[in-house]
N, CA, C and O atoms as a Tinker XYZ file with bonds, in Angstrom:
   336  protein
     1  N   -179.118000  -18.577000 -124.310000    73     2
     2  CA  -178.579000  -17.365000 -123.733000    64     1     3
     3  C   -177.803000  -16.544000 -124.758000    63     2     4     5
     4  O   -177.935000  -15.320000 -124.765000    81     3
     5  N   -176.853000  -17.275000 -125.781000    73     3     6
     6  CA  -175.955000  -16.140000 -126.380000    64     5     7
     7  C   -176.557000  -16.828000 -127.737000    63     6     8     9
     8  O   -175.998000  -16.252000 -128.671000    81     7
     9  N   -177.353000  -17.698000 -128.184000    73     7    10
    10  CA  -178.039000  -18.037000 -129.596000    64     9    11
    11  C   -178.031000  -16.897000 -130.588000    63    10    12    13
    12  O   -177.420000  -16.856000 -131.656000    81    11
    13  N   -178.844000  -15.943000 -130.032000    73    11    14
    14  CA  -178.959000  -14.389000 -131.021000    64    13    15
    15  C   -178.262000  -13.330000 -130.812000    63    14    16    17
    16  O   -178.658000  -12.274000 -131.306000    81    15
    17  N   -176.744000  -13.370000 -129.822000    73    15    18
    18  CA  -175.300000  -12.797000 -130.170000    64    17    19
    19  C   -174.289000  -12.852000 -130.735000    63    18    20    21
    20  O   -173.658000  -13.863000 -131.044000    81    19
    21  N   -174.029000  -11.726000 -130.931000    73    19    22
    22  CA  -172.780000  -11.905000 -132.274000    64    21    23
    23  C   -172.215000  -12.407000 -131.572000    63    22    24    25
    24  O   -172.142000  -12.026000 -130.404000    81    23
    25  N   -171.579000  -13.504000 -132.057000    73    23    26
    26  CA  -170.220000  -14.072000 -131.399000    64    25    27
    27  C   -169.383000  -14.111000 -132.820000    63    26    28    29
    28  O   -169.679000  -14.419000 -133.974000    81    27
    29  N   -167.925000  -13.541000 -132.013000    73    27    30
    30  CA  -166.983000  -13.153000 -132.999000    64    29    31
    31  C   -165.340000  -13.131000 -132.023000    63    30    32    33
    32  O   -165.323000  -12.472000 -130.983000    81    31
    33  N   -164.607000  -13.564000 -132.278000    73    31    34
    34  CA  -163.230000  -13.226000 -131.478000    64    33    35
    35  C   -163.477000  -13.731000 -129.931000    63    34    36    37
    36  O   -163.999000  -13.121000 -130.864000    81    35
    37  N   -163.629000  -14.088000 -128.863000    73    35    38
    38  CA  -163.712000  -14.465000 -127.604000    64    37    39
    39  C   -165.012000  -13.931000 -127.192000    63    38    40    41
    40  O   -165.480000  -12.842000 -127.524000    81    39
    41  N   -165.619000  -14.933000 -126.330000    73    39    42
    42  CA  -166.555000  -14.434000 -125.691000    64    41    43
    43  C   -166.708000  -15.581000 -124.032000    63    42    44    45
    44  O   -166.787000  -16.787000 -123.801000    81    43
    45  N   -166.687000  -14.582000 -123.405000    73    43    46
    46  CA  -166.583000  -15.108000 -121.472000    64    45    47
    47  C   -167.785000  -15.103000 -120.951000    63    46    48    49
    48  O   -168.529000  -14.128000 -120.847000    81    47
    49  N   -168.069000  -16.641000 -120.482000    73    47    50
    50  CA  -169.026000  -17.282000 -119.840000    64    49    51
    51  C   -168.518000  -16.934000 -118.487000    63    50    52    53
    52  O   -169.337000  -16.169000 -117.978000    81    51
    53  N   -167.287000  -17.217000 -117.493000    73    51    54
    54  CA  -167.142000  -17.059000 -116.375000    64    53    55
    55  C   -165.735000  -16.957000 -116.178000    63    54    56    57
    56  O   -164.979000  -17.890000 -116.448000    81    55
    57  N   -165.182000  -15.384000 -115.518000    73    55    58
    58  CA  -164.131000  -14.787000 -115.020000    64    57    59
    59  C   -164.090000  -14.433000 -113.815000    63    58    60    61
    60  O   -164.820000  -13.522000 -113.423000    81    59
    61  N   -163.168000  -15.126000 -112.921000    73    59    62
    62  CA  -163.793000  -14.983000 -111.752000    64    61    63
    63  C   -163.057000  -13.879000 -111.040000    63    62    64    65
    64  O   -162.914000  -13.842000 -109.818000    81    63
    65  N   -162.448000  -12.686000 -112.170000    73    63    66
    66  CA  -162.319000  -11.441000 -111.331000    64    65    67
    67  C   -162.889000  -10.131000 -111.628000    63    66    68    69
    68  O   -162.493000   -8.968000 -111.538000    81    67
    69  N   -164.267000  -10.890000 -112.128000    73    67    70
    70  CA  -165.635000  -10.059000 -112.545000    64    69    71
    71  C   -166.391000   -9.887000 -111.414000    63    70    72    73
    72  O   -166.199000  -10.653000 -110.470000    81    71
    73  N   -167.326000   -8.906000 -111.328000    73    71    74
    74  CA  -167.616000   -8.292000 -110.387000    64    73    75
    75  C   -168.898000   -9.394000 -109.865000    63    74    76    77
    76  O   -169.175000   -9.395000 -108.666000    81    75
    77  N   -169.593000  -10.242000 -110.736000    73    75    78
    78  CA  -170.448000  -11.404000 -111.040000    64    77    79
    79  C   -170.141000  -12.808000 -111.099000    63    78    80    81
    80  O   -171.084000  -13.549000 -111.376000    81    79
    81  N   -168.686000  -13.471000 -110.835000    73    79    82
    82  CA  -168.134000  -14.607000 -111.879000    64    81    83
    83  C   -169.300000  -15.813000 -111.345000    63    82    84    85
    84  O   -168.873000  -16.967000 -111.393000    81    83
    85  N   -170.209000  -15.697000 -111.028000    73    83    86
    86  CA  -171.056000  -16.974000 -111.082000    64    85    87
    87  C   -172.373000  -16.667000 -111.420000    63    86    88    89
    88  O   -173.208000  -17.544000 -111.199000    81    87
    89  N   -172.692000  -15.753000 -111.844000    73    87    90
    90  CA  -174.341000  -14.968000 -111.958000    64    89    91
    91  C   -174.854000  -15.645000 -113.278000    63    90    92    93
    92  O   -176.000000  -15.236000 -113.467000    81    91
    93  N   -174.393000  -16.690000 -114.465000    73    91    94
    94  CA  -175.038000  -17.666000 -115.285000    64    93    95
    95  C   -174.969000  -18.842000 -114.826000    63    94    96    97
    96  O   -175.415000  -19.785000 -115.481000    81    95
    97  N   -174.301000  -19.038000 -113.406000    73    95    98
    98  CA  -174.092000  -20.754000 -113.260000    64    97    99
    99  C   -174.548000  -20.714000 -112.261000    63    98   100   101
   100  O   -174.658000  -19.714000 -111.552000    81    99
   101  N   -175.063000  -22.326000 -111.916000    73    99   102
   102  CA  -175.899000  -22.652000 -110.831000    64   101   103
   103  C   -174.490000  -23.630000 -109.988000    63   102   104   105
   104  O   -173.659000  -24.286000 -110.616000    81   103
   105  N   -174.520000  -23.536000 -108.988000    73   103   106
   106  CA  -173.696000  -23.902000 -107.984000    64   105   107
   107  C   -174.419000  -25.076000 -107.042000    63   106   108   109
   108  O   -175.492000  -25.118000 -106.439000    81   107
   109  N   -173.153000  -26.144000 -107.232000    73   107   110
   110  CA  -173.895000  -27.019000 -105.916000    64   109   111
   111  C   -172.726000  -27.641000 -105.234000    63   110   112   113
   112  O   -171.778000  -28.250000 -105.730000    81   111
   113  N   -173.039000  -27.311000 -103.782000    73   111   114
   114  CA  -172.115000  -27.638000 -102.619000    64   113   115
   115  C   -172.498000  -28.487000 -101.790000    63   114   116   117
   116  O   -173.352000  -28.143000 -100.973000    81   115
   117  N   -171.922000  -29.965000 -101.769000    73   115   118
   118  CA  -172.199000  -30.973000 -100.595000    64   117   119
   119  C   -171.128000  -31.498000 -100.217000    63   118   120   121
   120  O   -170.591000  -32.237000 -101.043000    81   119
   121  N   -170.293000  -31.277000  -98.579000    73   119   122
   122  CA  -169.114000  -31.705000  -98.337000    64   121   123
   123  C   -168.349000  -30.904000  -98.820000    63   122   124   125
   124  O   -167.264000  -31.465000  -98.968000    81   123
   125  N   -168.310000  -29.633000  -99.233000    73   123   126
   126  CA  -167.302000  -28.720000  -99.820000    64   125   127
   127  C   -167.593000  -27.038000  -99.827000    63   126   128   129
   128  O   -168.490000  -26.534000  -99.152000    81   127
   129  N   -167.010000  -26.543000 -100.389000    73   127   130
   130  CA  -167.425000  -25.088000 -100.758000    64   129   131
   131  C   -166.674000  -24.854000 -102.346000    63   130   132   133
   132  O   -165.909000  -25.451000 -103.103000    81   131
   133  N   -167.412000  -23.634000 -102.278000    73   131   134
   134  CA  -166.857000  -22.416000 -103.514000    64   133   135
   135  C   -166.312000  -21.161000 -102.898000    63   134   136   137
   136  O   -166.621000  -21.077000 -101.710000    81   135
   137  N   -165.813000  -20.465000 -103.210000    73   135   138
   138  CA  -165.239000  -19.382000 -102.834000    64   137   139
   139  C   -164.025000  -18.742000 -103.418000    63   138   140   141
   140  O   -163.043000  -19.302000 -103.905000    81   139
   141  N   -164.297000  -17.315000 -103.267000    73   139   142
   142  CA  -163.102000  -16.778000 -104.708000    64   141   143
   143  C   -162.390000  -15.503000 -103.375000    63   142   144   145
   144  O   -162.929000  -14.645000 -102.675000    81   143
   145  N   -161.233000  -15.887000 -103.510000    73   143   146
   146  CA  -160.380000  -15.226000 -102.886000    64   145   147
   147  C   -159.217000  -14.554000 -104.153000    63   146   148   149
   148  O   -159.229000  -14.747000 -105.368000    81   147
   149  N   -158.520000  -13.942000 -103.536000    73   147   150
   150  CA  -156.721000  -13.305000 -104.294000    64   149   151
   151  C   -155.857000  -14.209000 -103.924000    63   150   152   153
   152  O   -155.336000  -14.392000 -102.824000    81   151
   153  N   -155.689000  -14.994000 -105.328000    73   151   154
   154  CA  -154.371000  -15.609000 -105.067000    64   153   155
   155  C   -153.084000  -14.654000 -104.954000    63   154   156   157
   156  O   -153.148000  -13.442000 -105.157000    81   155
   157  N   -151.990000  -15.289000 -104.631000    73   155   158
   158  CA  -151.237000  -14.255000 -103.945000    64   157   159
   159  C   -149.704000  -14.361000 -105.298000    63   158   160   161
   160  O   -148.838000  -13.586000 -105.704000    81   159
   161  N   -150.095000  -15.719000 -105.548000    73   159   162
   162  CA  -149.005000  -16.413000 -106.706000    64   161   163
   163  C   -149.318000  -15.636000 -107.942000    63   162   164   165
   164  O   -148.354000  -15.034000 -108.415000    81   163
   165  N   -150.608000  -15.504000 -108.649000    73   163   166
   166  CA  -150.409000  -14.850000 -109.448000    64   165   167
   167  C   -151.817000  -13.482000 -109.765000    63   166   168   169
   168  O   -152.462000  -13.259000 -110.790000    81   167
   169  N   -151.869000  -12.688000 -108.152000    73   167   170
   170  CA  -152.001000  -11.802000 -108.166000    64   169   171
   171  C   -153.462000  -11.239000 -108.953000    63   170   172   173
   172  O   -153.609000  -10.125000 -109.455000    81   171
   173  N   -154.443000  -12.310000 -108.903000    73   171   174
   174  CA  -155.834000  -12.012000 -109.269000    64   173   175
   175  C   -156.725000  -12.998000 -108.756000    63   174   176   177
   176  O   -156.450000  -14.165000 -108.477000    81   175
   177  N   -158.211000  -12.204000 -108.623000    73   175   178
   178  CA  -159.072000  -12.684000 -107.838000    64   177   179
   179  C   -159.160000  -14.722000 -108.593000    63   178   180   181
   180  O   -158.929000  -15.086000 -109.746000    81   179
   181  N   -159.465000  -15.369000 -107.684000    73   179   182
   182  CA  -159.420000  -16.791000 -108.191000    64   181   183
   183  C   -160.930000  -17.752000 -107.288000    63   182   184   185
   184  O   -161.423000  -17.644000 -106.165000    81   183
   185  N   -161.231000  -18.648000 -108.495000    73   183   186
   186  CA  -162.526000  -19.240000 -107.903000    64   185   187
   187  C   -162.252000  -20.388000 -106.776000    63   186   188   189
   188  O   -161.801000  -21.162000 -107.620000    81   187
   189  N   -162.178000  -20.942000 -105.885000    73   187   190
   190  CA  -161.716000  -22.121000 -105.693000    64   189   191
   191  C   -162.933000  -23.111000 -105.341000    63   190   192   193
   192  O   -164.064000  -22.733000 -105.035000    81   191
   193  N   -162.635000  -24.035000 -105.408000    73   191   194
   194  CA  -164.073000  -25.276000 -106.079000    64   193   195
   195  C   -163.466000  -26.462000 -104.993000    63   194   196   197
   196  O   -162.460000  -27.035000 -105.411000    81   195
   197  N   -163.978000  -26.902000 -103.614000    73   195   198
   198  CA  -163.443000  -27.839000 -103.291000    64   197   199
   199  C   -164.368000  -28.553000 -102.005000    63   198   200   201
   200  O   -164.981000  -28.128000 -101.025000    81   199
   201  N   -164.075000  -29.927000 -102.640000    73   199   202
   202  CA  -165.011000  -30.794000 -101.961000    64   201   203
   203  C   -164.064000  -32.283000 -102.127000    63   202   204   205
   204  O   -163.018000  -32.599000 -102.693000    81   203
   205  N   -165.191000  -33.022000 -101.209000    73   203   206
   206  CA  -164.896000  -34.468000 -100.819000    64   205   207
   207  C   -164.960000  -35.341000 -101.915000    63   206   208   209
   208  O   -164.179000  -36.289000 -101.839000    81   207
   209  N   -165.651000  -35.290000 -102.888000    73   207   210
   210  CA  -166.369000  -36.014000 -104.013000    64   209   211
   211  C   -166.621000  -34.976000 -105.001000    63   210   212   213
   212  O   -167.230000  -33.929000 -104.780000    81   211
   213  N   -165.995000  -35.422000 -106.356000    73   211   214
   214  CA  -166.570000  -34.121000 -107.489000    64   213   215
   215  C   -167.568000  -34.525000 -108.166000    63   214   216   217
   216  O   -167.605000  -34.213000 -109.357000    81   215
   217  N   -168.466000  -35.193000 -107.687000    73   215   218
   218  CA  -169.783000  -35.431000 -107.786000    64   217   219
   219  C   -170.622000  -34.500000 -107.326000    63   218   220   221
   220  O   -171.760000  -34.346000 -107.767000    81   219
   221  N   -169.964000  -33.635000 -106.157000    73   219   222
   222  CA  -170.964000  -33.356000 -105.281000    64   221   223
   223  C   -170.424000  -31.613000 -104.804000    63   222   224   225
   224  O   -171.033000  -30.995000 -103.932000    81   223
   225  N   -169.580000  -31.200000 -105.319000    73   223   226
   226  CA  -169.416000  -30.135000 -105.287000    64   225   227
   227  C   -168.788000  -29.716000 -106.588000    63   226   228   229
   228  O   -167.795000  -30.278000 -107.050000    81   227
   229  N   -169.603000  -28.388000 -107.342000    73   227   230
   230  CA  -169.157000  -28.205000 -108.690000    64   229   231
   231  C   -170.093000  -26.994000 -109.166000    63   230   232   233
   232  O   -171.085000  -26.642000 -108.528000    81   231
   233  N   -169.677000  -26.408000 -110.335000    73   231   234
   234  CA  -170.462000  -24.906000 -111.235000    64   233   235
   235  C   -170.781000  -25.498000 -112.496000    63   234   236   237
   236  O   -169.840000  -26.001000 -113.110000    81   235
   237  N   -172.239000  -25.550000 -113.144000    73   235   238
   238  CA  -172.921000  -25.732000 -114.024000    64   237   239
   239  C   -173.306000  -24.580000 -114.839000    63   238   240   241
   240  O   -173.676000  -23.546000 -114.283000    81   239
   241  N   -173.252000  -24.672000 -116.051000    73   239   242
   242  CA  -173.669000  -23.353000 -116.937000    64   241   243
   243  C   -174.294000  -23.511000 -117.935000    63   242   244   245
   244  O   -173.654000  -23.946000 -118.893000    81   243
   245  N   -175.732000  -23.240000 -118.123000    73   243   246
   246  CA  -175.975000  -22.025000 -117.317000    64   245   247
   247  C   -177.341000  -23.054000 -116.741000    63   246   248   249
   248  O   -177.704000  -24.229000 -116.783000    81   247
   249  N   -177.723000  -21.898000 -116.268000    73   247   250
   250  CA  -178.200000  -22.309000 -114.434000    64   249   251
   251  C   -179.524000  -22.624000 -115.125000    63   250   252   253
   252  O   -179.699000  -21.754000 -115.978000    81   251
   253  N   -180.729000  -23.675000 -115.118000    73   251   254
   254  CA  -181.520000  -23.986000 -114.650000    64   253   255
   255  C   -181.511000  -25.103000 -116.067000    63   254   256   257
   256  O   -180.636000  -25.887000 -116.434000    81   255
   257  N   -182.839000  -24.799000 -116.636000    73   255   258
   258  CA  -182.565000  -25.396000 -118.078000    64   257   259
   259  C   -182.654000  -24.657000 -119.388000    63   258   260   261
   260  O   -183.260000  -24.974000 -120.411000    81   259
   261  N   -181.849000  -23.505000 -119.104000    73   259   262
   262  CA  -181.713000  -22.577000 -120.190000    64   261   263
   263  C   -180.356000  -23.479000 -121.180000    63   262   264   265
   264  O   -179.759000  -24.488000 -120.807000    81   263
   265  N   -180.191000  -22.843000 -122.288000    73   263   266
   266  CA  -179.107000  -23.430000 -122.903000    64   265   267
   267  C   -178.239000  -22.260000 -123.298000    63   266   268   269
   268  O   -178.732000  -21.136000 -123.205000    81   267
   269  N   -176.926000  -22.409000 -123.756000    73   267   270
   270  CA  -176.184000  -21.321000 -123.769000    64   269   271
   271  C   -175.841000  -20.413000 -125.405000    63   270   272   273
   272  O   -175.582000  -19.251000 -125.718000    81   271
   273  N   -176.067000  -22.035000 -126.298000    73   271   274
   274  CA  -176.143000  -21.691000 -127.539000    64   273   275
   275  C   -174.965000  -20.921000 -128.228000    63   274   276   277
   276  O   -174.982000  -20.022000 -129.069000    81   275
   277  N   -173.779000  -21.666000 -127.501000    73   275   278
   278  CA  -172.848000  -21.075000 -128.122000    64   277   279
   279  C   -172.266000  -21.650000 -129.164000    63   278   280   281
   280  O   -171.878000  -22.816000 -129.091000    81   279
   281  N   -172.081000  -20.679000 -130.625000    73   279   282
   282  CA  -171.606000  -21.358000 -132.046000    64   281   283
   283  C   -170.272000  -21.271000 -132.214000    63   282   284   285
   284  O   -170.059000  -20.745000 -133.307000    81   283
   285  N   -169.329000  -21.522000 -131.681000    73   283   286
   286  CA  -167.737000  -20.933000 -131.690000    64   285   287
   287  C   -167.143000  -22.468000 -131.452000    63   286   288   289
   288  O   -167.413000  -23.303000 -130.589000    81   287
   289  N   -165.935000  -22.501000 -132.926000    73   287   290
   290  CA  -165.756000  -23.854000 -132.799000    64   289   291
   291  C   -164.539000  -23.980000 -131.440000    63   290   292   293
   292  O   -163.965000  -25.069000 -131.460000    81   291
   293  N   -164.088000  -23.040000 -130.305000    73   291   294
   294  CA  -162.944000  -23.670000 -129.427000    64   293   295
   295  C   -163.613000  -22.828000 -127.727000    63   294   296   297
   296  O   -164.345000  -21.845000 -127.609000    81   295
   297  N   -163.057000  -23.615000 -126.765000    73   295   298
   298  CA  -163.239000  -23.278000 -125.840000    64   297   299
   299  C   -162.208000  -23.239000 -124.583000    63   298   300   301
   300  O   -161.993000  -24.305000 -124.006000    81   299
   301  N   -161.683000  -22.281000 -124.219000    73   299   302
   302  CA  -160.633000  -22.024000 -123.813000    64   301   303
   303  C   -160.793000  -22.051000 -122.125000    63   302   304   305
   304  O   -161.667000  -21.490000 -121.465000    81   303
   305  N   -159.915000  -22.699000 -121.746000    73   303   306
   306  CA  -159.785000  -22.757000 -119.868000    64   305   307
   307  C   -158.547000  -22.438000 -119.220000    63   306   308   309
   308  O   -157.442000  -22.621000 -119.731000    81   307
   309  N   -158.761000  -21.951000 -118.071000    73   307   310
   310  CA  -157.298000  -21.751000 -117.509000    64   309   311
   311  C   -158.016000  -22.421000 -115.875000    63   310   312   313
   312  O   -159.012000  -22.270000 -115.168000    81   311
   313  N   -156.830000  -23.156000 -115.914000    73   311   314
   314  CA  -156.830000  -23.827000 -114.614000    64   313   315
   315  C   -155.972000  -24.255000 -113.591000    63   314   316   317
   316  O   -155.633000  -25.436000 -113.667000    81   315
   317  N   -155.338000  -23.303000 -112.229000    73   315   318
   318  CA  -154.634000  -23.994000 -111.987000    64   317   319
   319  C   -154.890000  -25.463000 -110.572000    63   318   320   321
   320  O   -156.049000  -25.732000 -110.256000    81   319
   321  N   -154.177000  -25.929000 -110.164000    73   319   322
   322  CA  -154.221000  -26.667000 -109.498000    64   321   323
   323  C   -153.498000  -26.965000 -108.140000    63   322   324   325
   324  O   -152.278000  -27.120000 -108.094000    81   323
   325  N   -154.023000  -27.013000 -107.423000    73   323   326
   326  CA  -152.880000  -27.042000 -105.948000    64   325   327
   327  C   -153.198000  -28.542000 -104.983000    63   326   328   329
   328  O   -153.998000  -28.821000 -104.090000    81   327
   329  N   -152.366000  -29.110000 -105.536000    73   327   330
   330  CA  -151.865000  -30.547000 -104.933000    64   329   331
   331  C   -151.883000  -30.342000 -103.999000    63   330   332   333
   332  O   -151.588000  -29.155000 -103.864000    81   331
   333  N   -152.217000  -31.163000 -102.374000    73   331   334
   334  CA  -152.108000  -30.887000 -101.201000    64   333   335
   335  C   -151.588000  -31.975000 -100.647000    63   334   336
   336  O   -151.356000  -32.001000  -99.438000    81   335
């Protein structure tokens, strides 16, 4: 997918207060959902990923058996978490 793009300074696989944030990843839901609402804490759209087993509900990238081909030696995440 990004093999023959410049990659230089950051480059975003999935933001989930893009108008798309899942349109390279394939999604699979058993016992759970996905769904991106406004968090209210810190005021931007947010993915939420939740199931019984994280075996069985989760976002793969990229979606089928394409590869992503990214050459950039770091990969950056933001994640938060809500204990219940």
């Amino acid at each position: 997918m990004y093999r023959t793009a410049y990659q230089r300074g950051m480059l975003t696989v999935f933001f989930s207060g893009g108008s798309k944030p899942l349109e390279i990843w394939d999604t699979q839901t058993k016992d759970g959902y996905i769904k991106r609402f406004l968090d209210q804490e810190i005021k931007t759209m947010v993915m939420e990923i939740r199931g019984t087993n994280i075996s069985t509900t989760y976002i793969i990238c990229p979606k089928g058996n394409q590869v992503l081909g990214i050459h950039m030696p770091f990969l950056m995440d933001g994640i938060k978490f809500n204990l219940i």
